[in-house]
N, C-alpha and C positions, 0 to 999 in steps of 0.2 A: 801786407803780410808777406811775410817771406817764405819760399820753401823752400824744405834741408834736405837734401841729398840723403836717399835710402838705398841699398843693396836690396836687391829683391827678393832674394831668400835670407831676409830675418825677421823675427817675430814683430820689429818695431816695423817693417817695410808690411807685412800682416795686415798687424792692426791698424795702419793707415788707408791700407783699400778697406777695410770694415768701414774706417770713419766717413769714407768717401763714398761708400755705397748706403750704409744706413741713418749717419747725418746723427741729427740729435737724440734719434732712437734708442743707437748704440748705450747709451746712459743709461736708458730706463732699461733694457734689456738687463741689464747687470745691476739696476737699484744701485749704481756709483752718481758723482757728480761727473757734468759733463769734462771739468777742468781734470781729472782724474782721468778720467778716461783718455782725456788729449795727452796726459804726461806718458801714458803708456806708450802713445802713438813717436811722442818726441824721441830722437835719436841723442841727444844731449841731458836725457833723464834715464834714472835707473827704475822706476817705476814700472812693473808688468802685472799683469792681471793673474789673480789668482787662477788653477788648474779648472775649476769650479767657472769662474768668468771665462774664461779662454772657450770652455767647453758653449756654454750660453752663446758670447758673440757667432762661433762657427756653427750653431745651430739658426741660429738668426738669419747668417748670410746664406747657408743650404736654402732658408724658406723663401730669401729673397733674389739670390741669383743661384743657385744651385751651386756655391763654391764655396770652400770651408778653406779661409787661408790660413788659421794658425795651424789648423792639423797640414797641412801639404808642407809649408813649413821645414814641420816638425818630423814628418817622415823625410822631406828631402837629407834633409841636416842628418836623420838618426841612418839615411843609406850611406851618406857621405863619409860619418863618421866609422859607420862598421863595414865597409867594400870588401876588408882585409881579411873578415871575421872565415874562416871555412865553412864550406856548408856542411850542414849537421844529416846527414845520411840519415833517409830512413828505410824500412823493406820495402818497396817495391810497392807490392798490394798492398801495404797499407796505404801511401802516399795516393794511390789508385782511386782509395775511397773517396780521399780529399778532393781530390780533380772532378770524379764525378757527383759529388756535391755542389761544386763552385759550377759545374756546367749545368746541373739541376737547379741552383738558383738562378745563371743568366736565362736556362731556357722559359722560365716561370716570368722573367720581367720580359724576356722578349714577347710573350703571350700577352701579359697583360700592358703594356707600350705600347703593342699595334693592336688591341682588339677592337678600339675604337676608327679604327683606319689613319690615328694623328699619333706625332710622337710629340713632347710638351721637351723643353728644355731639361727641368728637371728630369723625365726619364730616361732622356738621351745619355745626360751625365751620370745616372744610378748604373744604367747598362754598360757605358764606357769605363767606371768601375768594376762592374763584375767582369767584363773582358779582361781586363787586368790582373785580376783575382786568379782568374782560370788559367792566363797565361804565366803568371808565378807560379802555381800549382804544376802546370805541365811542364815548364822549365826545373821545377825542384825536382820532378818525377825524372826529366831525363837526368838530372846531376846524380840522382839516385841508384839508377843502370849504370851509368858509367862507374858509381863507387861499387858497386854490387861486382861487374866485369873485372877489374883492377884488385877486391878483395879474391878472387877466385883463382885469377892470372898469378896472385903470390900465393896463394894457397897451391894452387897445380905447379909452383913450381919456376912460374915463367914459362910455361909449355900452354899452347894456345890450343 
């Protein structure tokens, strides 16, 4: 059997660690044939798995190794493709809220990850998620100040 050279961020480079981490599973997880399931994986087929399957496989690989590769993916590819986009300014205390929501959900997994005194893979990666989360949110909070400072600095004028 030969193997074909995959880029690592594409849906087909994906669904080949799924094959490789859940084996003939993958099939039944999705109710496809296995042969179906492999053309998804081949680089020389146009075959991908509906949004619906996609979603299944990466719930699959979350229960089995805690990593969802068509969604990472699919955010990689969807930053790559929008880097250019402006950030969309919001007030201040609203954005405010947002942050301490996303810190009120990591501080709830940080609580329940250590109340056992063990952290499990799976909550390690939940929590290293919601750090993530929180630090978008406080990174959009400062783009937010900075757009707020910059609308006022031409309102006043250009007088600081």
């Amino acid at each position: 059997m030969s193997v074909k050279p995959r880029h690592p961020v594409t849906f087909k480079g994906a669904l080949t660690r799924i094959l490789g981490a859940l084996g003939l599973t993958a099939s039944s997880v999705v109710g496809r044939s296995d042969s179906l399931v492999r053309a998804w994986a081949d680089p020389d087929r146009i075959e991908y798995p509906s949004i619906e399957n996609a979603l299944q496989l990466d719930i699959a690989m979350v229960h089995a190794v805690g990593v969802a590769p068509i969604f990472d993916v699919y955010r990689q590819l969807l930053e790559d493709a929008t880097r250019d986009v402006a950030h969309a300014a919001q007030a201040p205390e609203a954005r405010m809220l947002q942050v301490v929501a996303e810190l009120g959900e990591l501080s709830g997994g940080l609580a329940a990850g250590f109340a056992d005194g063990r952290l499990t893979l799976d909550e390690a990666r939940h929590l290293q998620r919601d750090v993530a989360e929180a630090i978008e949110k406080l990174s959009a909070l400062s783009k937010d100040i900075d757009a707020r400072l910059a609308l006022q600095h031409r309102n006043d004028g250009g007088r600081a």
